[in-house]
N, C-alpha and C positions, 0 to 999 in steps of 0.2 A: 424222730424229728421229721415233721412235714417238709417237703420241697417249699411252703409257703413262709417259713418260719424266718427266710431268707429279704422275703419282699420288703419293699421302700412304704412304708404304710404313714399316713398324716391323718391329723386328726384336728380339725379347724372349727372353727364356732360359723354356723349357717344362720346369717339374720334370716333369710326368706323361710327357713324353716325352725328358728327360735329353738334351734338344737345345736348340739355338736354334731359333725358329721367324717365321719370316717373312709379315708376313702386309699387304695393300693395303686402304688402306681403302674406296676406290672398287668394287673387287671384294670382297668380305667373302666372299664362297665360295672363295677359293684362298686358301692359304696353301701353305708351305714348310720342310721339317726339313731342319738340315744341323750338322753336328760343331762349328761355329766358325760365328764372326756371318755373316762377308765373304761364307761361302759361302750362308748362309741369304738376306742381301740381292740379292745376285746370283742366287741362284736363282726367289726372288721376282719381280724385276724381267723376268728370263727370261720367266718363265711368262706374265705378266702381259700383256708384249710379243705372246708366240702367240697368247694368250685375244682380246687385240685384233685381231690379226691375222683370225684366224677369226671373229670377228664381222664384220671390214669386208667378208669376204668371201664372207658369206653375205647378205649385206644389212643387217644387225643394226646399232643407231649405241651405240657401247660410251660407257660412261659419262663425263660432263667430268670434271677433274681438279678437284677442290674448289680446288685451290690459283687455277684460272682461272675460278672462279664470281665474281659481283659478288655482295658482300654492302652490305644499308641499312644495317648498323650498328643495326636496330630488332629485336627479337623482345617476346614477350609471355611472363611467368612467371605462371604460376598458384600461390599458396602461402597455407596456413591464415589467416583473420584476425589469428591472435596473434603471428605471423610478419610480415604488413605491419605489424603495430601497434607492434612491438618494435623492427623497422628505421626508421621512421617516427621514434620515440623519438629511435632512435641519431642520424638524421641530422639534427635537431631540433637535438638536442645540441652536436652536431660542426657548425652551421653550416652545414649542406652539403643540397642537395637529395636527394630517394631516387635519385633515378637516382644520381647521383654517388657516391651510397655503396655502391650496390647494381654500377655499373659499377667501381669503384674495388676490391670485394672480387673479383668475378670475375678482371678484371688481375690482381690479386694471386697468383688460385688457380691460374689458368693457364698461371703464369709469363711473364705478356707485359708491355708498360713502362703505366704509370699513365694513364687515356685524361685529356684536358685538363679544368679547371675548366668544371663548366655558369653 
């Protein structure tokens, strides 16, 4: 199994280039044009595999697979005063701490399941 086999790979329809286009997010300098998705995934994945390749083998330590990073579950947002003060408001409102409101809209946007009551 390649170190690559891990990576976050997408595969999106390119109108400027009237292809699909494949592209990693670990390596964000390669991507991939191919007629049809399968071949675009698969060409990505290819590539990706050599890039690693040639890096192990120059000595180079190619990138973790975000998927096998440990995340806190913690980041910090920076956002205008009238923005904390308006969510502040809402979670006020709704019962609920800011984090809870504020992790509760992210779930949402990101389409992943509702994180637990704070």
């Amino acid at each position: 199994m390649s170190r690559a086999d891990h990576y976050a790979y997408r595969v999106r329809w390119s109108a400027e280039d009237e292809s699909y286009l494949g592209t990693v997010a670990e390596l964000p300098s390669l991507s991939w044009l191919a007629d049809d998705r399968t071949a675009a995934f698969t060409g990505i994945q290819e590539l990706a595999a050599d890039v690693v390749e040639d890096m192990l083998a120059s000595g180079e330590q190619p990138p973790e697979a975000l998927a096998d990073r440990s995340y806190s579950g913690k980041f910090m947002v920076r956002v205008p005063p009238e923005v904390h003060r308006r969510l502040n408001i809402e979670a006020a409102e709704q019962q609920v701490s800011l984090n809870r409101l504020v992790s509760a809209r992210l779930s949402a946007a990101t389409g992943t399941c509702t994180p637990p009551a704070a």
